[in-house]
C-alpha positions as CSV (number, residue, x, y, z in Angstrom):
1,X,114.5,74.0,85.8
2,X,111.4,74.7,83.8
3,X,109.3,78.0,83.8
4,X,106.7,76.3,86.2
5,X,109.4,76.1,88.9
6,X,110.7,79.6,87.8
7,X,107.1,80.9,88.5
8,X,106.8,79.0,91.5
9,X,110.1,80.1,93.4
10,X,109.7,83.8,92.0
11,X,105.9,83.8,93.8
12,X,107.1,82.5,96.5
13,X,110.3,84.9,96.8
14,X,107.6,88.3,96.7
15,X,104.9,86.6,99.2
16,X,108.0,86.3,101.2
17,X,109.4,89.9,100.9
18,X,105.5,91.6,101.3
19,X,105.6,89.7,104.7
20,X,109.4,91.1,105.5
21,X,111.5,88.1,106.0
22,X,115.2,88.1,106.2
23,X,117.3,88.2,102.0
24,X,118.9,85.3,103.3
25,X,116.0,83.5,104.7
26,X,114.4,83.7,101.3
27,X,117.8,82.7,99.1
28,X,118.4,79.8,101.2
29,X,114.8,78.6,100.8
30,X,113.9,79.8,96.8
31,X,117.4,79.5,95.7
32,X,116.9,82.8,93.9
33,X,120.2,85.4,94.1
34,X,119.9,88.5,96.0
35,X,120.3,90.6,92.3
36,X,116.7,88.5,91.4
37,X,115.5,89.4,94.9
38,X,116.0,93.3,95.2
39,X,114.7,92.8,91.1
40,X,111.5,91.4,92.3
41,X,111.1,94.3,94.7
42,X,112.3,96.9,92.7
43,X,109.9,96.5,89.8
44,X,106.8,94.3,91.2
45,X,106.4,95.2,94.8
46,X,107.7,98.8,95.2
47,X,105.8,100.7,92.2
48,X,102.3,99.5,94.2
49,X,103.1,101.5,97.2
């Protein structure tokens, strides 16, 4: 997997947390693990609220 798809999947992933759907809605379509989820909202999502 190249950094384009990286990029891609992790946008993806925090549109799809901002909008509050379900850890394993968003594993099972990105492919990400729930450790990279709760890291994308720990340190890019969280900090602007």
């Amino acid at each position: 997997m190249n950094r384009e798809q990286k990029n891609e999947k992790h946008n993806s992933a925090k549109k799809m947390i901002i909008d509050g759907k379900d850890w394993n809605d968003i594993m099972q379509e990105t492919g990400l693990r729930l450790k990279d989820l709760k890291r994308i909202q720990k340190d890019e999502i969280n900090p602007h609220f």
